[in-house]
N, C-alpha and C positions, 0 to 999 in steps of 0.2 A: 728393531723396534722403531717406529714412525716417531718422527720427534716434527711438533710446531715450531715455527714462530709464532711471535704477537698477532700480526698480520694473518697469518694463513689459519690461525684458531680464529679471529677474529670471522672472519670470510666464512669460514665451514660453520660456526655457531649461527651468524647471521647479525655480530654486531659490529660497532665499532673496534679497533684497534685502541682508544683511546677509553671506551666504556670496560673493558677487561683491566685496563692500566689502573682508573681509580675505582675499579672493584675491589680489584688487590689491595690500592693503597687505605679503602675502606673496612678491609678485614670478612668483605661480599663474600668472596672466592679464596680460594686457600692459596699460601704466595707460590709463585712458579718458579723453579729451578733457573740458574743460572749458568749460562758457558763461561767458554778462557773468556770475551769478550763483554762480561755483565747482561747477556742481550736473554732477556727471558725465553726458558725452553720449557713447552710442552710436551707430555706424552700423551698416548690413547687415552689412558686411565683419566689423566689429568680432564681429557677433554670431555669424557664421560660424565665427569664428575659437575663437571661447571655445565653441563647441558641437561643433567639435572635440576643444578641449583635455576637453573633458565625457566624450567616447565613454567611453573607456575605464574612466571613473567609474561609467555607467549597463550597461553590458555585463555589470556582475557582477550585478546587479541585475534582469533579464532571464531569464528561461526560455528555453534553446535554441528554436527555431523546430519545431512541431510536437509537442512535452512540453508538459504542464500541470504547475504546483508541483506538488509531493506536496500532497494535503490529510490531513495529520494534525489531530487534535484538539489543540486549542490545551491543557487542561487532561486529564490524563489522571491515575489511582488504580493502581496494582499492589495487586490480591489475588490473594493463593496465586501462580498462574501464569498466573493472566488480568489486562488490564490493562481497565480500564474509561473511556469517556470520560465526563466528567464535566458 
């Protein structure tokens, strides 16, 4: 059975190592198994489970399927009635 660390769950979900740590300590995610060495261990399941509790996180995050972002100009100038990208 595949087993994480903090780190390598962190990497495959697409968060921090330090966002899963006070998930946990938030009661967010369910707490993670522990080795001889206290160092938090994952399984599949585990990881399934917390990439659920994610969806809804990343869905906002996401362009509908078939839209592209708007691409605006990051820095833009108003003159008169024209606005200009910068």
């Amino acid at each position: 059975m595949k087993k994480f660390r903090t780190s390598e769950l962190a990497r495959e979900l697409g968060v921090s190592a330090d966002w899963l740590r006070k998930a946990e300590r938030k009661g967010k995610i369910p707490m993670a198994r522990r080795d001889l060495n206290n160092w938090r261990i994952y399984t599949k399941q585990d990881a399934a489970r917390i990439g659920e509790l994610l969806l809804p996180r990343r869905v906002k995050d996401i362009a509908p399927l078939g839209l592209e972002r708007s691409r605006r100009p990051m820095f833009t100038k108003e003159i008169g009635d024209e606005v200009q990208q910068i």
